[in-house]
N, C-alpha and C positions, 0 to 999 in steps of 0.2 A: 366535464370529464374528471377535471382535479379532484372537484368535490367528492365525486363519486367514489373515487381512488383513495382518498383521505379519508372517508369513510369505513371504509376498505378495510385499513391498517390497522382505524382505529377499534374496531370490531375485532379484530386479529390481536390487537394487542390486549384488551379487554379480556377474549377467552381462553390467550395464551398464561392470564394471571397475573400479567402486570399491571397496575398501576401507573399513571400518569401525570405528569405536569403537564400543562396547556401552555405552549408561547404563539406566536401563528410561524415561525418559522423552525421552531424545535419543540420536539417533542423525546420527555427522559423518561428513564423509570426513576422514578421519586427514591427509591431504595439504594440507587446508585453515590457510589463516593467518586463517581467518573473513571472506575476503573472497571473492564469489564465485568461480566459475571455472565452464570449461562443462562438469568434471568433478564439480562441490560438489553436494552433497545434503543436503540435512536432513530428517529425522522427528522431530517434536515431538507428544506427547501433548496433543490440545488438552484442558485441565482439567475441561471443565464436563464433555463428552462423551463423556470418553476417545477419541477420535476420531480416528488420526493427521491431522497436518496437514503438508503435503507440499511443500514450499518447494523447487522445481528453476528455477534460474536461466534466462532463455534466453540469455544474453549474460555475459560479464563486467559488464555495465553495466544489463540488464535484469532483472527479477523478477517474475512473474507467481503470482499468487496467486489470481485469481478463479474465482469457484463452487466454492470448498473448502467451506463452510458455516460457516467461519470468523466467531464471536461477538467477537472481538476479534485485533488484528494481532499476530502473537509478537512479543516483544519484543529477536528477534534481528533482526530487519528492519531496528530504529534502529543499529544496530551495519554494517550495510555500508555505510557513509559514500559508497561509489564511484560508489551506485545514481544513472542519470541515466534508469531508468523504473523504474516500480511500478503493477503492476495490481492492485489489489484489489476488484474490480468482483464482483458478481454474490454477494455472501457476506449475510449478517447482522449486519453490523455498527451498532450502535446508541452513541448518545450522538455523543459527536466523536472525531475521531482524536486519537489523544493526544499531547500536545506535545513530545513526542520526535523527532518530524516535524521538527523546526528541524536537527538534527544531520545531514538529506541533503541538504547545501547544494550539490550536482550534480546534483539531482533538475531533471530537464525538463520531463516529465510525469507525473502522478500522475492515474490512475483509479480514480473512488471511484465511479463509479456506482452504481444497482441494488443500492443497499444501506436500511438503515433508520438512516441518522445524522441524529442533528436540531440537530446543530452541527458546527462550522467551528471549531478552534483558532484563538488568536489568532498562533501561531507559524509558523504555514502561511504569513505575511507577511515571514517570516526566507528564504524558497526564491529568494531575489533571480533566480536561474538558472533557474526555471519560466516553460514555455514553454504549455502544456497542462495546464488545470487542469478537470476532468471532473469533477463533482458532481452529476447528474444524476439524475434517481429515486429522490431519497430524503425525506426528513422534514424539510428544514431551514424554518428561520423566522427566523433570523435571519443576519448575516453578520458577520464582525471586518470592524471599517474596516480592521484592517494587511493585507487584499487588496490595496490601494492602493499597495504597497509592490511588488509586483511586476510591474515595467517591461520584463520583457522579456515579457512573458505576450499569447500570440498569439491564443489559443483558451478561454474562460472557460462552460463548459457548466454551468449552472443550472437548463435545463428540466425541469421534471416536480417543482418546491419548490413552496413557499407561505412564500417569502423575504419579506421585509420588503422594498418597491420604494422606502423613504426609504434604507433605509442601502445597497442598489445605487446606489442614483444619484446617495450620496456618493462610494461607491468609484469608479463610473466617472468624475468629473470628474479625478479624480488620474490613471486609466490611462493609457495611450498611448490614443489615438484610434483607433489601429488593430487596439486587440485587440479578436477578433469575437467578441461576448458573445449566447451564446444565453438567450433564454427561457424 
């Protein structure tokens, strides 16, 4: 079935125009400086599943990753520094995002929803440039204070935790007052 599916791609990637390097667990567009483009492509083996995991850009500056089935975020994603969105909504993703997160200091918004995380990096407080910060329907129980740190943050979606309401309502006395923090 892998095969088939590998096939698949790479047919799709072939009549989409791009070009290819061959590894058996990553597949680039040869054109790429590793930063996205609306011609970039990646296939990466996810590890546990074998599973391709399908990373197509929507923008030079967007990334959409959700409902891959994705157990954890590839660890190219901390590598396009440019990103000022990232979706990873809708996957499997458990424990916290891993603090590599600090390195997309032009990240806007970040969608983590609909996932199963039960923690919040403390480095997610380094994205001074987060404007939209989407956390919703997962596992969490507690929160870093360094939320507190992100002043431009307009849209703070929470709903659907079992957060700790003391360290919220440490974080929000430091926010702006105007960012609308769901429940």
């Amino acid at each position: 079935m892998l095969k088939i599916f590998s096939s698949l791609v790479i047919s799709i990637i072939f009549l989409s125009g791009c070009s290819i390097n061959y590894n058996p667990t990553k597949i680039t567009d040869s054109t790429s400086d590793n930063s996205p483009s609306d011609s970039s492509l990646t296939v990466e083996t996810d590890e546990v599943n074998q599973a391709p995991v399908v990373e197509v850009p929507d923008s030079n500056n967007s990334l959409d990753l959700s409902n891959q089935k994705l157990d954890k975020i590839p660890a190219s994603v901390f590598e396009k520094t440019n990103l000022e969105e990232l979706n990873i909504s809708g996957n499997y993703l458990t424990g916290s995002i891993p603090g590599e997160i600090r390195f997309l200091k032009d990240l806007k918004i970040l969608n983590a929803s609909n996932n199963q995380m039960t923690g919040v990096p403390a480095e997610i407080g380094q994205l001074v440039n987060l404007e939209v910060l989407d956390l919703s329907n997962n596992l969490l129980t507690g929160l870093p204070y360094e939320l507190k740190n992100l002043q431009n943050l307009k849209v703070f979606n929470i709903s659907g935790n079992k957060y700790s309401e003391l360290d919220l309502s440490i974080i929000e006395q430091e926010l702006p007052k105007t960012v609308n923090v769901i429940k």
